[in-house]
Residue, then its C-alpha position, 0 to 999 in steps of 0.5 A: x434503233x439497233x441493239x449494242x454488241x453482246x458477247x457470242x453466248x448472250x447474242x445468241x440467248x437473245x435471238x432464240x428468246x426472241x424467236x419462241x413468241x413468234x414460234x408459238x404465233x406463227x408456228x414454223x411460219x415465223x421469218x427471220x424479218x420478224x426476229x431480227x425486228x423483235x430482237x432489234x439486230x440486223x436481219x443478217x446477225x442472225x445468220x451471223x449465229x445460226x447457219x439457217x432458219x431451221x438451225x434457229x428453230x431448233x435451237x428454239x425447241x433445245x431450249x424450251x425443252x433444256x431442263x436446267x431451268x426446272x431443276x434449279x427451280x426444284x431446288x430451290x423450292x420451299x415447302x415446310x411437308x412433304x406433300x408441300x414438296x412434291x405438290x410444288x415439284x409437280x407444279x413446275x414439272x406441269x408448267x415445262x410440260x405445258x410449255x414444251x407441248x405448247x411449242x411442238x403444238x404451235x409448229x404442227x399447227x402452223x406445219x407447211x402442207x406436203x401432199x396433205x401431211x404436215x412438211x417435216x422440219x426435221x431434214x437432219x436430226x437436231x440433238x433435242x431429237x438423240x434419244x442419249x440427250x433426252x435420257x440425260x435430260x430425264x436423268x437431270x429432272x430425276x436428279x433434281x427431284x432426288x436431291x430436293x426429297x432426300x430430307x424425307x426419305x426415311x419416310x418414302x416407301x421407295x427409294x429416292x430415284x423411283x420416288x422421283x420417277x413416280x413424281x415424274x410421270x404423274x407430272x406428265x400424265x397430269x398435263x401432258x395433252x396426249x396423257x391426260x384427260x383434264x379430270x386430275x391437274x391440281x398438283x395438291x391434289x396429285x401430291x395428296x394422291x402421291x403420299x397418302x394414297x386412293x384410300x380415305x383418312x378417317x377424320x380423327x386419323x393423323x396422316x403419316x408424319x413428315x420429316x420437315x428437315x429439308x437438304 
């Protein structure tokens, strides 16, 4: 039973969602048979959407790696502390982190081999690739983490931004598989870490006041 119409823009969110699971099974392996069969369209839909296997595959990678979803997550975070804050911006950072390296895992793993070395899959630059869409998407993350801080800033020592960068980068160097060593992953802890610092708190010592007004 084949799926009814849908408008271009959700056709094509359709395809792609049906093509990551594949993805992270097959790796760049997956056919195009497999998607139409797991979205439930015509095989020739697809290359009614996407020009090609290869612009699909990566309409799959620009999607996994597309921040929007992550920053409205931030936003709409709740926590009542600061270190409630920054320890769930981490989580969800953690989880798109660990999500985009499972991607590019499963597609090297699965990579073609060429003469020993893993085929490219890169004959002409996806946008992912353009180093200005990935400082706007890091500028996007920087942005969302601001916003959702701005209650507590007359109690950071940094500005807004640097103190969204540093969010930032712990979240990477806390989950990425190239960065971390496994030994530092809970975001509580990385978000205790954060606020209060390496240095132990006396048992009777008030840890610095945070401003729960939240934008």
């Amino acid at each position: 039973m084949r799926a009814k119409p849908l408008p271009p823009e959700e056709r094509r969110a359709a395809i792609i969602a049906a093509t990551r699971p594949l993805v992270l099974e097959h790796g760049t392996g997956f056919t195009t048979r497999q998607v139409a069969d797991a979205a439930g369209i015509a095989e020739g839909t697809i290359f009614r959407v996407f020009e090609n296997k290869e612009d699909l595959l990566w309409a799959v990678v620009d999607q996994t790696m597309d921040p929007t979803d992550t920053c409205a997550a931030i936003e709409a975070l709740e926590a009542p502390t600061l270190v409630e804050a920054v320890a769930g911006i981490i989580a969800i950072l953690q989880g798109a982190i660990r999500d985009t390296s499972r991607l590019f895992a499963a597609m090297h793993a699965h990579a073609p081999m060429h003469e020993g070395k893993p085929a490219s899959h890169q004959a002409r630059r996806p946008p992912v690739a353009q180093p200005e869409v990935q400082r706007e998407r890091a500028q996007a993350l920087v942005d969302a983490v601001s916003h959702r801080l701005a209650g507590y800033r007359d109690d950071l020592a940094l500005p807004l931004d640097e103190a969204a960068s540093l969010i930032r980068s712990m979240a990477f160097a806390t989950s990425h598989p190239f960065l971390s060593d496994g030994r530092l992953t809970d975001p509580h802890r990385v978000a205790g870490l954060l606020v209060h610092g390496l240095v132990h708190l006396p048992v009777d010592a008030a840890p610095p006041a945070s401003n729960p007004s939240i934008p």
